[in-house]
C-alpha positions in Angstrom: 80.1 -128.8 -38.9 81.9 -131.1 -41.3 82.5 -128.2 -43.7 83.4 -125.6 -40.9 86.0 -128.0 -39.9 87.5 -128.6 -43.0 87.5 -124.7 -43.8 89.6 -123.9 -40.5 91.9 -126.3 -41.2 92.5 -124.9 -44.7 93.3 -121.7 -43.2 95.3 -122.8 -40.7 98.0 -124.2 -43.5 101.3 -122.9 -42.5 102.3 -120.2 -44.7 105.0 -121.9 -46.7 102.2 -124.5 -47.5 100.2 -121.9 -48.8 103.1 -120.7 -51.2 103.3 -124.1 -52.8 99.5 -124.5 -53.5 99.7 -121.4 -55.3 103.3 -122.0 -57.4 101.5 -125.5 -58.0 98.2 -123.9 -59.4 100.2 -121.2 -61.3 102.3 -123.9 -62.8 99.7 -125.9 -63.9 97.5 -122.8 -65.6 100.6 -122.3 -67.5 100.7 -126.0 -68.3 97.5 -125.8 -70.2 97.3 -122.1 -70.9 97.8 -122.9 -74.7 94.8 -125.0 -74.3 92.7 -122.1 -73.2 94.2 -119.8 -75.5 92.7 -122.5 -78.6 89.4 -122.5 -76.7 89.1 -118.9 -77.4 87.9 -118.5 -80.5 85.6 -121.5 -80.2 84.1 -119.8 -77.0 83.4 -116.8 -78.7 81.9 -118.3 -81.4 79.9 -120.2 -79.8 78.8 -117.1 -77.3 77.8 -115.1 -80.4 76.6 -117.4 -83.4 74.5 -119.7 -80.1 73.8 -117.6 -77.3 73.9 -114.0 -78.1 71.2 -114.5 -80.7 68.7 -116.4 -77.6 67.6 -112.4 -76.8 65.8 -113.3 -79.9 63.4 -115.6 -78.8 61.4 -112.7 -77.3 60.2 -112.1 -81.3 57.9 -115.3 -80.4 56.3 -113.4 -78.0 55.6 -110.4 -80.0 53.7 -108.8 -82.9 57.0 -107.2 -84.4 56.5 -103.8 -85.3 59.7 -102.9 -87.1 58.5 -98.8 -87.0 59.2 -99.6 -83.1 61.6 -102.0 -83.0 61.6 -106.2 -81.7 61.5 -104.9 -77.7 58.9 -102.1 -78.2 56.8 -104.0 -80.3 53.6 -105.0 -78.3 53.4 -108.5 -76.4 50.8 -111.3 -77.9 51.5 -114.2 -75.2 51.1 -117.5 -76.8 48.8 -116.4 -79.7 51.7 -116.4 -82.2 52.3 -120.2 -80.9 48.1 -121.0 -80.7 48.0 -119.8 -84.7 50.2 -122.9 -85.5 47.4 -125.3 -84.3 45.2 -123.4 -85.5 46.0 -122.5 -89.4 45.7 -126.0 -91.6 48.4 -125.5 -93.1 50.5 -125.8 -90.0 49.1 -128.7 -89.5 50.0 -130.1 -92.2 53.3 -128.8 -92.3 53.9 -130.3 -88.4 52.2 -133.6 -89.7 54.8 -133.9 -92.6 57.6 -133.4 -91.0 57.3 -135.8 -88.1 56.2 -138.5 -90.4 58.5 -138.1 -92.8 61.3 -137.6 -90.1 60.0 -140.9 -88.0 60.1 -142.9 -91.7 64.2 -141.6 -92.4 64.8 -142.8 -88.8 63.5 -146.1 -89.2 64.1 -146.9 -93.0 67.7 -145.2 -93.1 69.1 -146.8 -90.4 68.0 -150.4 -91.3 69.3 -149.3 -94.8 72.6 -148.1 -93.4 73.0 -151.4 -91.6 72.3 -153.7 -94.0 74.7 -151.9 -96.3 77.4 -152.0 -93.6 77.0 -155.7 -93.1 77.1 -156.2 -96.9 80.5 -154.3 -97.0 82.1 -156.3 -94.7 80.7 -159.9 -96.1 82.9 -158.8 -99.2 86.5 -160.0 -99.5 87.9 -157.5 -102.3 89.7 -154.8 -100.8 89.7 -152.8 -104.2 85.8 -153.3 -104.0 84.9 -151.9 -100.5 87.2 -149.0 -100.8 85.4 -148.4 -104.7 82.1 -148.9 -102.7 82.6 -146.5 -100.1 83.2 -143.9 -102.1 80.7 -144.5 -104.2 78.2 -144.5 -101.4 79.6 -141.5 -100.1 79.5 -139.4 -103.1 75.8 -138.2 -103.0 75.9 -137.3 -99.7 78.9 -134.7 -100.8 76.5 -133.3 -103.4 74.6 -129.9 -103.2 70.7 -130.2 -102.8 70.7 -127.4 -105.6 72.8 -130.3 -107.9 70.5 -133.3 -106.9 67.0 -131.4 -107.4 68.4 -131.0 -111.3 69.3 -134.6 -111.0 65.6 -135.6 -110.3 64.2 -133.2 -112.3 65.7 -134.8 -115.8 64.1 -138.4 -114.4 60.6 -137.0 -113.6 60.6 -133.5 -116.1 57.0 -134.2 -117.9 58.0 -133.3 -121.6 61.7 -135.0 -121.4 62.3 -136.4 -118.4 64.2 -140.4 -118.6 60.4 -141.4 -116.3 58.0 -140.3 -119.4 60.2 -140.8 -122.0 61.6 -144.2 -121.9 60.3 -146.0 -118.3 56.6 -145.6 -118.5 56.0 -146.6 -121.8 57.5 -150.2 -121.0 54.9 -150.4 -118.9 52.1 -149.3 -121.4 51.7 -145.7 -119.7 52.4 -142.9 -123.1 51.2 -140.4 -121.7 53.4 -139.7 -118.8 52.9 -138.4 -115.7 52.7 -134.8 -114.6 55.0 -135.8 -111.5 55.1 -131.9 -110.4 51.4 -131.5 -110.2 50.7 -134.9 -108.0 51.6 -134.5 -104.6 50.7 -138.4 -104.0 54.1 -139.9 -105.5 56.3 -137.3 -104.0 56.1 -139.3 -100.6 58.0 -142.2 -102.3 59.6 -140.3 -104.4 61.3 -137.9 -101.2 61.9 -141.2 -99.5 64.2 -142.2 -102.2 66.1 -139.3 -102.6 66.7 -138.6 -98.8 67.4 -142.5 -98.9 70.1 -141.9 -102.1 71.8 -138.7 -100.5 71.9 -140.2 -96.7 72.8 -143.8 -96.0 76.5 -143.7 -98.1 77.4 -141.6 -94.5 75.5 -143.7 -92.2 76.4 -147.2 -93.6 79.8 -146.2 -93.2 79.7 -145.2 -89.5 78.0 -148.2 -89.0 80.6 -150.1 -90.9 83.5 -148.1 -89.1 81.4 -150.3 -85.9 81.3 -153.7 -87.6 85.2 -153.9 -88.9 86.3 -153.1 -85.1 84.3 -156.4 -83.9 86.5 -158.8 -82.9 86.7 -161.6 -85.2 87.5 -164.3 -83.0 84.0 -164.2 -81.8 82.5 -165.4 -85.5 85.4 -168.0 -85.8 84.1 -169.7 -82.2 80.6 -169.6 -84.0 81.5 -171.2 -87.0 83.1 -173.8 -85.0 80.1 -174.1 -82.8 78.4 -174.3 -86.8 76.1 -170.9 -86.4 74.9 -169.8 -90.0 75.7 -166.3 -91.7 72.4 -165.4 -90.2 72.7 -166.3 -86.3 76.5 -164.8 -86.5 75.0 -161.4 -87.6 71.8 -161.8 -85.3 73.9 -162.9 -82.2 77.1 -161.3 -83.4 76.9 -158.2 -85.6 73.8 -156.5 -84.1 74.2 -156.9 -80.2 77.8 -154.6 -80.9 75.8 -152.5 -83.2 73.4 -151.4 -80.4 75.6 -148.3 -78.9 75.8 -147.0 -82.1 72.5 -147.4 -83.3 71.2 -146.2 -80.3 73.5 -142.9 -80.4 72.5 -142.5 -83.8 69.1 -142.9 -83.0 68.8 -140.6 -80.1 70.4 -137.2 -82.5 68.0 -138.1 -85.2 65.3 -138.0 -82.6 66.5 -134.7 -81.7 65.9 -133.4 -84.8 62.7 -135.5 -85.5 60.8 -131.8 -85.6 63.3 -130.6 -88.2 64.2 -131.1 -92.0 66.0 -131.2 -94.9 65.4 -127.5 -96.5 66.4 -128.5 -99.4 64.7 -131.9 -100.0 61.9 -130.5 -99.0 61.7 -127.3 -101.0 64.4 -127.5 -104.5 63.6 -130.9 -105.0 59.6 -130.1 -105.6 60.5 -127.0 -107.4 58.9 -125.3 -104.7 55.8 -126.3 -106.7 52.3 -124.9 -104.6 50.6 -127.9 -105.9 52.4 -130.4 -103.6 52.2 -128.5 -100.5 49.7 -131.1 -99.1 52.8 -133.7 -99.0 56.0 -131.8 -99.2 55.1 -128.8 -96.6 57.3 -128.9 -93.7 58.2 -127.0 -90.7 61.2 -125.6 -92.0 59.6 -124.8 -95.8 56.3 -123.3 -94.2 58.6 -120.8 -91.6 60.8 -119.9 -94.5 57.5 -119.3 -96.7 55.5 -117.4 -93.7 58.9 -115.2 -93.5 59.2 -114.5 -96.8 55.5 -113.8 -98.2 54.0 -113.2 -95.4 56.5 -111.5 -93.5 55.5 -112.5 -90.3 58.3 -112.6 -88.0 56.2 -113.8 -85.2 55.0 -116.9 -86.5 58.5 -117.9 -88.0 60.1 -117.1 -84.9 57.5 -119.2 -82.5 58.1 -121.7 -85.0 61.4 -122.1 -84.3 61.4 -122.0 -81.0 58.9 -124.9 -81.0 60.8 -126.6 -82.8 63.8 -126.4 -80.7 61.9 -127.2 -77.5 60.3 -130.3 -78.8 63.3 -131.4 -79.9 65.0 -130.8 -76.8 62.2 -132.7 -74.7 62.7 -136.0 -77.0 66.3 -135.7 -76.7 65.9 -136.4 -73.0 62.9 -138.3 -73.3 64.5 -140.6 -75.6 67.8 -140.9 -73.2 65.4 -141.4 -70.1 64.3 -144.4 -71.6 67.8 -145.7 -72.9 68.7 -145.6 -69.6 66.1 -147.6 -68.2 66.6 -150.6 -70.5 70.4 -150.3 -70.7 72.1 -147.7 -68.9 75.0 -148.2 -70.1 73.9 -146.8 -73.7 72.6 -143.7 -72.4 74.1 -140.2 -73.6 73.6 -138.4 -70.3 
């Protein structure tokens, strides 16, 4: 009744009411049409680089016949999705990469904060503006640059490891680092550590400089130590922003770094057991296997999990603080 009501009234505006609601509306589409007319391009890209390609999806579906084309290829179901439990070296590749991805979270964060903290602690302007830059540069660098990097420490006839680290500590016969898949856990953790946490530390230090300072001058007069100021201080006005940059990395917890995960090894068979990820094990099922399928149910997987942590992980924010919540 209520919306009947307020529908009869609308069209019972007198007529010269009606004129001004639409010279107002016109007037203010003109207002903003140059801000549709910049939307445009970004629209259509984002209709055909995002949403044109989703008709794609049916490949997960299917046992692509390319003699009859994606939709006249026969339908599987789910078996292209049941063959990633199934093969081991799924497995393995799924195992990897949320491990690895739950140990950047964790370890890359804390890293990034205690960096940021560390930047603001120092007094020399010259110094933090050298530092950030310095921090930022690997992040800047191509993967294809930084596996070269890591191949002249750990290269087993002349790498800087074998020829002049080891034998300080009695080892003179090196290590064949490219044919044991048991150090490259570290050794990946360091490098995603080295290439990432220049970029994080200074978002999080971006966070720490726009803290109001009177609040550690009242707890120095209250006589709190460096430790209580950051513990009571620092970190409570870090939580939004650890908790945003939490919740995209958890969105991408079933993803990785192709190249980290498949230059820096050398793409090197031997360390597949530790360095096989999602990402490496579709590009490697696409391109020696050629199985379109797979790849494709892959991706799709990946996407959905991701998608259901995403609002998993914002459910829960939002129970313990709603305020920090994305959505």
């Amino acid at each position: 009744m209520g919306k009947q009501s307020k529908t009869t009234k609308s069209r019972e505006l007198p007529l010269y009411e009606k004129a001004y609601l639409r010279q107002y509306r016109r007037k203010k589409f003109l207002r903003y049409l140059p801000l549709y007319l910049m939307l445009v391009p970004g629209a259509i890209y984002l209709i055909i680089n995002n949403y044109l390609p989703m008709a794609g999806l049916v490949i997960a579906f299917k046992k692509v016949n390319f003699s009859l084309g994606i939709f006249q290829s026969p339908w599987v179901g789910l078996s292209n999705f049941t063959y990633l439990f199934k093969n081991n070296d799924a497995l393995i590749a799924i195992r990897n990469t949320i491990l690895y991805n739950l140990a950047f979270i964790v370890v890359g964060n804390m890293l990034a904060i205690i960096v940021a903290i560390a930047l603001d602690c120092v007094r020399s302007k010259f110094f933090k503006n050298v530092s950030q830059v310095v921090f930022l540069f690997p992040f800047l660098l191509s993967t294809v640059i930084v596996s070269y990097i890591v191949y002249a420490f750990l290269s087993p006839t002349n790498g800087f490891m074998n020829n002049s680290i080891l034998p300080m500590f009695g080892i003179q016969n090196g290590i064949k680092w490219y044919n044991e898949p048991q150090y490259w856990p570290g050794i990946l953790m360091l490098v995603y550590l080295w290439m990432s946490f220049g970029y994080n530390s200074i978002i999080y230090y971006s966070t720490v400089i726009s803290i109001d300072k009177s609040y550690y001058e009242a707890a120095v007069v209250d006589g709190a130590s460096t430790w209580q100021q950051i513990r009571h201080i620092t970190l409570p006005s870090l939580k939004p922003t650890i908790i945003i940059m939490v919740l995209l990395a958890v969105g991408r917890v079933c993803y990785s770094d192709f190249g980290l995960f498949y230059q820096i090894p050398q793409h090197s068979g031997l360390l597949y057991s530790t360095t096989q990820t999602i990402d490496t094990f579709v590009y490697r099922a696409l391109l020696e296997l050629n199985d379109v399928g797979r790849s494709s149910a892959a991706g799709f997987l990946q996407s959905f999990v991701g998608f259901v942590l995403v609002l998993g992980a914002n459910w829960l924010v939002r129970k313990l603080d709603k305020e920090s919540a994305l959505l």
